[in-house]
N, C-alpha and C positions, 0 to 999 in steps of 0.2 A: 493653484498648487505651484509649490517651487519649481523650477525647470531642473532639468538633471542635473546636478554637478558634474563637471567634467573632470575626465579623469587626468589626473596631475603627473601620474608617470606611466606615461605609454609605453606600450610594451605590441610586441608581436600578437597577431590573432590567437590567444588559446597559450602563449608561451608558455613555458614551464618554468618556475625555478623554485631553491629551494623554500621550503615551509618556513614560516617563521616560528619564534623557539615558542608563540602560544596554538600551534595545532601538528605540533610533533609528536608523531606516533607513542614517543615513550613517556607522554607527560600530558596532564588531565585537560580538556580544553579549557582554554579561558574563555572563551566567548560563549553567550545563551542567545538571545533574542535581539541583543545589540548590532547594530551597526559594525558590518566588517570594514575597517578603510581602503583605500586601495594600494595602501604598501605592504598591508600583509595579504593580498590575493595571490595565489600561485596554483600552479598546475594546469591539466590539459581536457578537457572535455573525454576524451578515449576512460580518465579512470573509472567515466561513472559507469562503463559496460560492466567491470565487475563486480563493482557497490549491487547493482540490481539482478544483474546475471546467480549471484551468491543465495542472495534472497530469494532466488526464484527455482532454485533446483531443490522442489522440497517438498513434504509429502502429500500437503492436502492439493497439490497440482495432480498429484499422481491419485490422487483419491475424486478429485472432482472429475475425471479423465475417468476412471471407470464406473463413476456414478451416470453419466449421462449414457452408457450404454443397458446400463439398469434399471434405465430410465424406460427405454424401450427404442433407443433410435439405434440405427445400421450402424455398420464402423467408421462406416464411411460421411455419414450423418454427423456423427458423433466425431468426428477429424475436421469437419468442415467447421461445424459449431468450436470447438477448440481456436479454429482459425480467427473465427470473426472475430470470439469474443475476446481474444487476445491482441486487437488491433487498435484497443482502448488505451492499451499503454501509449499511444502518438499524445494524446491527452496528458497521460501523463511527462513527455518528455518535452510538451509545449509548456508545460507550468512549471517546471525543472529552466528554463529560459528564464525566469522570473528571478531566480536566486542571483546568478553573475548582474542582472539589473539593477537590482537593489543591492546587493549586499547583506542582504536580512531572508530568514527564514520563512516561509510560506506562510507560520504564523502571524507574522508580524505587517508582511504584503499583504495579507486578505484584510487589514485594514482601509486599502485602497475600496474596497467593496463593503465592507458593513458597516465602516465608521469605527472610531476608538470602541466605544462602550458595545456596541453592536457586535464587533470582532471577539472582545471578550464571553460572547453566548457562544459564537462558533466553534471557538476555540472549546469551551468545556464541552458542549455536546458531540459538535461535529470532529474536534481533535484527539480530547483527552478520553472522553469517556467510549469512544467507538474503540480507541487503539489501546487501551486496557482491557475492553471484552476481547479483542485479540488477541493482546498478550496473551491470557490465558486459557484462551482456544489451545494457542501452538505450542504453549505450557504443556497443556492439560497431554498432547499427541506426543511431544517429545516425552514426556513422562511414562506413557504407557509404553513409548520404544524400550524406553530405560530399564521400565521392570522388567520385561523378556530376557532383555541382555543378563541383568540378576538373577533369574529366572538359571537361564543358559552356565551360567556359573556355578551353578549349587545352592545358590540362597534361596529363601522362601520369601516374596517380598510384606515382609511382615507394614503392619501400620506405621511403626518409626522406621522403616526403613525405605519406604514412598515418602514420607515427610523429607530423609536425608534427600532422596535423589532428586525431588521438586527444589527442594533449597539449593542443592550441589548447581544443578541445572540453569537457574535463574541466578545464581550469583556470575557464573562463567559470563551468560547474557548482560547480565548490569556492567561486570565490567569493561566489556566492550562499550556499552554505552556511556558511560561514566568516562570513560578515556576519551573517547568521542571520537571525533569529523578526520584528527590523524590516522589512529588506531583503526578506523575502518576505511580508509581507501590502502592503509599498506596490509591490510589480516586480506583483505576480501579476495583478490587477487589467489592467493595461495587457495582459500576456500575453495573458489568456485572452480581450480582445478583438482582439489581432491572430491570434490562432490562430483565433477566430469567424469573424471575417471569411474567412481562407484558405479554412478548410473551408467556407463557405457556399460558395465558387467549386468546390471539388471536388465540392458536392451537388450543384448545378445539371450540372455535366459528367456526373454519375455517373447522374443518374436521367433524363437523355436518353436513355441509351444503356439502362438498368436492364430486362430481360424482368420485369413483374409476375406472369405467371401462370409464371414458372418451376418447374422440377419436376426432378429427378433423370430419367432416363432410365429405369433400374429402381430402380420406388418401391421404399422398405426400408417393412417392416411387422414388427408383432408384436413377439417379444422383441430383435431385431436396433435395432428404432426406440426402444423404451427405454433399449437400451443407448446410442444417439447421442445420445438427448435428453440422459439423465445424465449422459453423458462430457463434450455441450456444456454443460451449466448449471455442472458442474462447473471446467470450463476458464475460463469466464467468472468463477464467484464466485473462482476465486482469488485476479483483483486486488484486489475488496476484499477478503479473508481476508487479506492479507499484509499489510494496514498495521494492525496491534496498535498500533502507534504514534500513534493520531490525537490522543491527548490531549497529546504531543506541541507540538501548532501553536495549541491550546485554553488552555494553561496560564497564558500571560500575561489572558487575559480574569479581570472580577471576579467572586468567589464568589456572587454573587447572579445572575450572570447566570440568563435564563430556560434550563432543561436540553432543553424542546422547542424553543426558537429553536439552541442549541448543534447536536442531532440533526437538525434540518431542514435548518441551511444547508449544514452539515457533508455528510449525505446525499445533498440534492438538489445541490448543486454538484461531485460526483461521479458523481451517476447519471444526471443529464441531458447533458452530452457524451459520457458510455459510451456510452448509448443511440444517439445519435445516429451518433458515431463505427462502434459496432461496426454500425449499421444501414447504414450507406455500404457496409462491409465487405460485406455481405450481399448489396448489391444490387449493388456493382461486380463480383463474381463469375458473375453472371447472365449479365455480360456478354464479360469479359475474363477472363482465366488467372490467378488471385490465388494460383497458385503463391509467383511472385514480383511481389509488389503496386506493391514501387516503378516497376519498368520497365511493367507490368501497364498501371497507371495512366496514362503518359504519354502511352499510346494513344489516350483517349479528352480529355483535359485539354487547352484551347488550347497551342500551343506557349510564348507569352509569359508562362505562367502555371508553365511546370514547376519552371524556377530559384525562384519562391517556393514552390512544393508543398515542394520540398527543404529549402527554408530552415525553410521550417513544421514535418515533422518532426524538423530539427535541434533549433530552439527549444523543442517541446516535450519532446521528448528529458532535454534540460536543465532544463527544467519540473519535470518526475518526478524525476531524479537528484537535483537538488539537495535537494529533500523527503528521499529516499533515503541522501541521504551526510548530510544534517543527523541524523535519526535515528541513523545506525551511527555514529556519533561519540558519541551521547548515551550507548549501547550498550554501545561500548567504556568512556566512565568509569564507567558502573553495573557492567561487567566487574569493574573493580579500577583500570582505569591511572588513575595519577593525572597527569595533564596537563589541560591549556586544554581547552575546547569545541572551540575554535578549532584546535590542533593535534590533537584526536583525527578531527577531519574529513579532515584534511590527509592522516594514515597511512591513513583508511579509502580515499581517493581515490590516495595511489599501490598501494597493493595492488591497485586497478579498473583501474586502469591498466595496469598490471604484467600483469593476466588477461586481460585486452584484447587487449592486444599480442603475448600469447604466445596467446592465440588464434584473432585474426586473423591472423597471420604466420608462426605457428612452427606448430601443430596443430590437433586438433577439438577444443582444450579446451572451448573453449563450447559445443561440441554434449553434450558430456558433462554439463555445467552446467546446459543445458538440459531434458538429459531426467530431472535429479536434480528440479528446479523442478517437471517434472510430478506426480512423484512427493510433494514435499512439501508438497501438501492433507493429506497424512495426518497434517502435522504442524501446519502452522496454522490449519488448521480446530478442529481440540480446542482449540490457545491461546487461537483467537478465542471461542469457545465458554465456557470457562474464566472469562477475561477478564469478558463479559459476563454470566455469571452470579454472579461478584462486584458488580459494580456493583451488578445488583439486589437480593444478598442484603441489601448494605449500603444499599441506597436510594441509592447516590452520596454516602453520608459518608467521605469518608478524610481523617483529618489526617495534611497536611503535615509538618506539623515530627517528628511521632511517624513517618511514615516514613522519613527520614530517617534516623536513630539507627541504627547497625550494629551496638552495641555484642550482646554477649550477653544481656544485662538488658533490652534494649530488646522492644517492647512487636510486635516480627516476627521476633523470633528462633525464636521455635515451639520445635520440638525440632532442636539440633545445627545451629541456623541452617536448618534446611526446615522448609514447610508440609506433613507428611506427604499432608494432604486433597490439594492441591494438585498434590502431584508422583501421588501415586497415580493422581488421577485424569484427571493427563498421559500417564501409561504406560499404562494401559487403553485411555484413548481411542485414543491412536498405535496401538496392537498391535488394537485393533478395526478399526479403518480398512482398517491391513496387511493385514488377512484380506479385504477386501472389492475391493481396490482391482484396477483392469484398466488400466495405461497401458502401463508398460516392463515390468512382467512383473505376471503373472496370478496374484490371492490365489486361496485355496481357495472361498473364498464367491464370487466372482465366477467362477470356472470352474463351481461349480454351477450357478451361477444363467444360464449361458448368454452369459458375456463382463458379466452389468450390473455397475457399478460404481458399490457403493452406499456405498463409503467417505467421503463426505461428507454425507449424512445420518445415516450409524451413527457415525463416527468423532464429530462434533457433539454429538449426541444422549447417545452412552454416557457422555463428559467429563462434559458440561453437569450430567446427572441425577446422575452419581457425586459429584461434586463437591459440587451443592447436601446432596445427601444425608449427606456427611462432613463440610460444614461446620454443618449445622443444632445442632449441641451447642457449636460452639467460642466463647466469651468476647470473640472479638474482634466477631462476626454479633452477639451479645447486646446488648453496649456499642453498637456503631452504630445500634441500631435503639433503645437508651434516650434516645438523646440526640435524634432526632427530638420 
C-alpha cells in the first residue's frame, strides 16, 4: 500500500479556518466520495459534538428508554442498561478518526477492509439499504407527530393530507442533506439547543410525576433477568452500531487534527442526550403507559407545551434523517452510480418516501422493516467490529488518494477486487451471531441458553478477533505501521 502522503500545509492540531467556497453552509457541497485535499480541510474536532448531540435528542431514544421498563426490569435496571448500551458510541467516535485520516467517507475507507468490488456489497446492504429502512422508520414517527399537530389545529388528517405532511417533512430533511457537510455543522448547533431547551420542559413534567423506587410487580430474576438485561443493552447499542458512517461528518477536518479530541466530541455529543433522552424514557413509564409515548406524554406535559413537544420530535426527526440520507447518498456512489452527491440523496429520499407512504397507508410494511432492524445487530455489530479493528491495526493511517483508485492494479484490489480477511471474517461473524441471536426468531444458542441473546457480544468479538487475526501477515497492516 502507498505510505500516507504528508500533509503539505501544516497547520496547528484541529485549527480552525475558514471553509472553502465548496463546503459553505449556503451552497450545495461539491464533494461525494472523492478525495478531500488538504487545502480545503478546516475546522475543530468540538463541531462534531453538536452534529451527533442534534441527532440524538430524539424520540425513539425516549421511546426505547421506556420500552425497557415494559420490558420488565426496575428503573434502575433499566438506567443502567441505558448506560452500558450507550458506551457503544466510543466505537463510533474511533471510526469518526478515520475521516481527518483519509480525507474520504467511511464509505470509501471500508475499502481498506473488503476490497474495491467487496466494498461495493457493503455499501448497498450494510450502507444503503439499512439507512433507507431507517429513513423511513423516523419518517414514518416524525409523520405520526405531524398529524397530531393537524389534528391539534382543526384539520382532520385526511389521506392527501398525510401524503402533504410526509412530502413537506422529507423535503425539509433532503435539503439539509442536499446542501450537506456545511449546512449541517452551522444548522446543528442551533438545533441541538432548541431541542435542549424542549427536553429540559419534558424532564421537569416527567420527573414530577416519575415513581423512583419503581419495581415490576413480579420481579424477573436469574436467567430470565440476563436475558432482559442483554436484549436491553443490546437494543440500545444498536443506534450507535448503525452509524459505520461517522467518518463521514469527520472528513473535512485537518489531518493533524487531535484523534482523542475527534473520539470525544464525536462520542460524548451522542452519548450525553442518549443518556438523557432514553433516561426520560425510563422514568416516564413509571408513570404513564409508554405503550404509546407520544399520547402517553401529553398526560403529564402542560397543555401549552404539547404543540412544541410535537414540533420537537418533528425537528429532531429531521436531525437524524438528514445525517441518514446524507450517508445513503455517499453509499449509493461507492455503490457504483455515478451521479451528484446531491442527486444520490435525492433517489435515497424518494425511495423513504415511497416506503413511507406505502407503509403508513397502504400496509404493515414498516412493521416488517422493523422487525428486519431488530434482527440486523447481527449484521452491523461484526461491520462495526470490523471497522474498528482496522483503524487500530493501521493506527488510523489510510491514504486517501491510494483509496480511491478502483483500478485492478490499485493498492485495494486484494484478490478479484475482495479483501478475502475481511469478507471472511464478515461471514463468520454474521452466521456466529445468527446462532445466538433471540428477537423475531430464536438461534440454537440462545434457545440453549434459556432465551439469552448473546449475539452481540459473539457476533463482535468472533469478526473483530478473526479479522485481526487474518490480517496480521497482509502488506497493506505492514506498510501502515512502516510509515508511523
Amino acid at each position: 500500500m502507498a505510505s500516507t502522503i504528508p500533509d503539505p500545509l501544516p497547520r496547528s492540531q484541529g485549527a480552525a479556518v475558514d471553509p472553502p467556497a465548496s463546503d459553505r453552509p449556503g451552497r450545495i457541497e461539491a464533494h461525494g466520495i472523492d478525495h478531500i485535499p488538504d487545502s480545503e480541510r478546516h475546522g475543530h474536532p468540538r463541531e462534531l459534538f453538536s452534529v451527533w448531540a442534534a441527532a440524538n435528542v430524539n424520540y425513539l431514544s425516549l421511546v426505547i428508554g421506556g420500552a425497557l421498563v415494559l420490558m420488565g426490569l426496575t428503573l434502575w435496571q433499566a438506567l443502567a442498561v441505558t448506560v452500558v448500551g450507550n458506551l457503544f458510541w466510543l466505537l463510533t467516535g474511533l471510526l469518526a478518526t478515520s475521516g481527518p485520516a483519509a480525507g474520504a467517507p467511511s464509505e470509501v475507507i471500508t475499502r481498506a477492509v473488503y476490497g474495491v468490488i467487496g466494498n461495493r456489497v457493503n455499501n448497498a446492504v450494510g450502507g444503503w439499504l439499512v439507512s433507507v429502512c431507517y429513513f423511513a422508520l423516523n419518517l414514518a414517527a416524525a409523520a405520526t407527530a405531524a398529524f397530531a399537530l393537524v389534528e391539534r389545529a382543526g384539520m382532520t388528517a385526511t389521506t392527501p393530507v398525510k401524503v402533504a405532511v410526509i412530502v413537506i417533512i422529507a423535503a425539509l430533511t433532503l435539503v439539509i442533506s442536499v446542501y450537506g457537510h456545511g449546512l449541517i455543522i452551522k444548522l446543528y448547533l442551533p438545533i441541538t439547543l432548541v431541542l435542549a431547551g424542549a427536553f429540559t420542559v419534558v424532564a421537569f413534567a416527567v420527573l414530577r410525576h416519575a415513581d423512583f423506587s419503581y419495581a415490576p410487580a413480579a420481579r424477573v430474576s436469574g436467567v430470565d433477568l440476563w436475558a432482559l438485561l442483554l436484549a436491553g443493552t443490546t437494543m440500545i447499542a444498536s443506534g450507535p452500531l448503525s452509524y459505520t458512517t461517522s467518518a463521514d461528518f469527520s472528513r473535512y477536518l485537518p489531518r493533524t487534527a487531535s484523534k482523542k479530541a475527534v473520539i470525544g466530541w464525536t462520542a460524548l455529543g451522542a452519548f450525553v442526550p442518549s443518556i438523557v433522552v432514553g433516561s426520560l424514557g425510563a422514568f416516564a413509564a413509571t408513570a404513564v403507559d409508554m405503550t404509546d409515548p407520544q399520547t402517553a406524554l401529553q398526560e403529564i406535559l402542560p397543555g401549552w407545551f404539547v404543540p412544541v413537544f410535537l414540533l420537537a420530535l418533528v425537528l429532531g426527526t429531521i436531525a437524524i434523517n438528514a445525517l441518514t440520507a446524507y450517508s445513503a447518498g455517499l453509499a449509493l456512489q461507492a455503490v457504483g452510480l455515478r451521479v451528484r452527491r446531491s442527486v444520490s440523496v435525492l433517489l435515497d429520499g424518494a425511495v423513504a418516501i415511497a416506503l413511507t407512504l406505502y407503509g403508513l397507508l397502504v400496509s404493515n410494511f414498516l412493521d416488517t422493516v422493523s422487525n428486519a432492524l431488530q434482527v440486523i445487530t447481527v449484521l452491523i455489530g461484526p461491520l462495526m467490529a470490523i471497522y474498528a479493528t482496522d483503524v487500530l491495526l493501521r493506527r488510523c493511517r489510510y491514504d486517501g488518494v491510494a483509496l480511491s483508485d478502483e483500478t485492478p492494479g490499485g493498492p485495494f484490489w486484494y484478490t478479484a477486487g475482495v479483501n478475502l480477511a475481511g469478507a471472511t471474517a464478515l461471514v463468520v461473524g454474521v452466521t456466529s451471531a445468527a446462532l445466538c441471536v433471540n428477537t423475531v426468531y430464536t438461534g440454537p444458542v440462545a434457545a440453549a441458553l434459556g432465551g439469552i441473546d448473546l449475539s452481540l457480544p459473539v457476533g463482535m468479538g468472533v469478526s473483530a478477533v478473526l479479522y485481526a487475526l487474518l490480517m496480521r501477515d497482509e502488506r497493506t497492516v505492514l506498510a501502515a505501521r512502516a510509515a508511523v
